[in-house]
N, C-alpha and C positions, 0 to 999 in steps of 0.2 A: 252214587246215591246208595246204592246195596252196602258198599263199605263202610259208610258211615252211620245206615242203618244196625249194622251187625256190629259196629263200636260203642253203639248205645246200649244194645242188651247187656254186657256187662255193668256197665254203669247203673241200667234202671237194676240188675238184679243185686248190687252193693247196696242199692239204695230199700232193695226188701231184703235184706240178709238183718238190718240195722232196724228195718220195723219190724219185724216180726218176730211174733214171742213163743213162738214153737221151734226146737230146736231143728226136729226134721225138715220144718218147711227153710230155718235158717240152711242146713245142711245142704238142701237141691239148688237154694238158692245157688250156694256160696260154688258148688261142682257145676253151675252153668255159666258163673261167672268165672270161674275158671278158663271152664272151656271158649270162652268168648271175649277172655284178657287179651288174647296176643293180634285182637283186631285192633284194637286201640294203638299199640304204638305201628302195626301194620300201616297206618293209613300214610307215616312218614314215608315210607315206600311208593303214596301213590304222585310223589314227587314225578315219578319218573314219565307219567303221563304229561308234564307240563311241557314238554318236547312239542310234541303234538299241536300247541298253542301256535307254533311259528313266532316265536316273539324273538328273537333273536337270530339275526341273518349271518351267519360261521365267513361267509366272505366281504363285508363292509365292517365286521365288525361292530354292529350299530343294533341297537335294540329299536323292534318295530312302536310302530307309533299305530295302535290297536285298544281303542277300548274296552270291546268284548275280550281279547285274548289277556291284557291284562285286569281287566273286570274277573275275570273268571280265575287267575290265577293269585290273586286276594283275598277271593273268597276260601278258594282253597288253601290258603294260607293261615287264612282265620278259622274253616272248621279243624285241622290239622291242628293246630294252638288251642282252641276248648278244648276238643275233645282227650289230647295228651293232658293238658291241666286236670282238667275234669274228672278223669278216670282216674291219674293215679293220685290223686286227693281222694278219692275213693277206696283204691289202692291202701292207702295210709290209714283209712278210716277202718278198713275190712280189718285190717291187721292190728288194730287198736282193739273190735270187737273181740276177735281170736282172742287177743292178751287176753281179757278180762273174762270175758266166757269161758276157756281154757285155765284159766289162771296160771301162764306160762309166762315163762321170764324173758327179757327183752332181748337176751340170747339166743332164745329160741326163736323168737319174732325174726332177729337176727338171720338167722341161719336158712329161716325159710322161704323170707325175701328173693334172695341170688336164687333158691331154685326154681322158684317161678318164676324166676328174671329169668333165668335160662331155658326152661320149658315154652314158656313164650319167646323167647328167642329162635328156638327150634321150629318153633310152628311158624313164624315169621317167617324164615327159607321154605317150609316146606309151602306154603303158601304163594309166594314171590316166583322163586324158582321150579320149573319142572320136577316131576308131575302135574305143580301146582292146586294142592289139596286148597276144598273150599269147608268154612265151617259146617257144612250140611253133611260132607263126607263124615263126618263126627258118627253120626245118627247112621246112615245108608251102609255105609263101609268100615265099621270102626277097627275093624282087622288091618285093614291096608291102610287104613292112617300109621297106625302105629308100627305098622311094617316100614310106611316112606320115612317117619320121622325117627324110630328109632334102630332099624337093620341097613341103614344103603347111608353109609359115610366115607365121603371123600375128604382129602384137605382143603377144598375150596371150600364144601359146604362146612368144614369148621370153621372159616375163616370169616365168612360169612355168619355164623351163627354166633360169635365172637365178638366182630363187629354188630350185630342186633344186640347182643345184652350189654356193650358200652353205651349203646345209646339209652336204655332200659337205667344202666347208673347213672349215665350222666340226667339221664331225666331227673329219677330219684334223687342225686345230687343238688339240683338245681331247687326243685319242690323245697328240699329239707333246709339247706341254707334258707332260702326264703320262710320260709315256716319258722324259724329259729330266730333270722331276725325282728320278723314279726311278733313273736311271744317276749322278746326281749320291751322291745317300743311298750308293749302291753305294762311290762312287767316295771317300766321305768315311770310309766303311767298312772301308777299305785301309787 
């Protein structure tokens, strides 16, 4: 519940980055949604909770026959699938604003995509894996955040962080195909 709460503050604050006509208030907005991006693909992570369900017995080989444990892991399925859509259509939305507010070229859009894909990838391990930083550390601790996620690197946590910003593209991937064939249908629609 707390994670899927803290997936949404990004989202509602893309959604007042786009209404609001002060740039400063755009600006706190867009630095909290920042800070609050890498819970949205985080929540794919919380896959690993679905263990826990028992729905699947490793010696019959046979998935349990449970409505609550599959009830419950549907649902998780389905907030995990909004809130990834949701957000980075959002995501795509913030970055359209950028262009046009900035008046900056689709290269630059370009260029600063992958680093937020990667910065939120970063905070996805650092989150996931020990220490396991929580967004409030943000606020309480903001030294030792940036200590776990940017001075203590191993190869696993690269590989790791790696692995979270393919998913980060293939999300983006997926959206922009879609989005693309969508504008197309529109555009044959004319």
């Amino acid at each position: 519940m707390l994670n899927t709460f803290l997936a949404y503050v990004p989202i509602e604050c893309a959604f007042q980055v786009q209404r609001a006509k002060n740039g400063y208030v755009q600006l706190a907005f867009g630095f909290i949604w920042l800070l609050f991006f890498p819970n949205i693909p985080y929540l794919v992570t919380d896959i690993v909770h679905a263990d826990l369900l028992g729905l699947y017995n490793n010696l019959t080989g046979m998935s349990l026959e449970t409505i609550r444990g599959w009830g419950l892991i549907l649902i998780l399925f389905l907030v995990i699938f909004a809130y990834i859509y949701w957000g980075f259509m959002e995501f795509f939305a913030l970055m359209a604003v950028a262009k046009a507010k900035l008046h900056v070229s689709q290269w630059v859009i370009g260029a600063v995509v992958p680093i937020i894909c990667w910065l939120s990838s970063m905070a996805m391990y650092a989150g996931r894996f020990a220490p396991r930083l929580h967004s409030v550390h943000f606020f309480t601790n903001p030294m030792y955040v940036l200590e776990v996620i940017f001075a203590h690197w191993t190869m696993k946590k690269f590989e790791f962080i790696c692995l979270f910003f393919l998913l980060h593209v293939g999300i983006i991937g997926v959206l922009w195909i879609t989005n693309g064939r969508q504008q197309e249908r529109k555009n044959e629609a004319k």
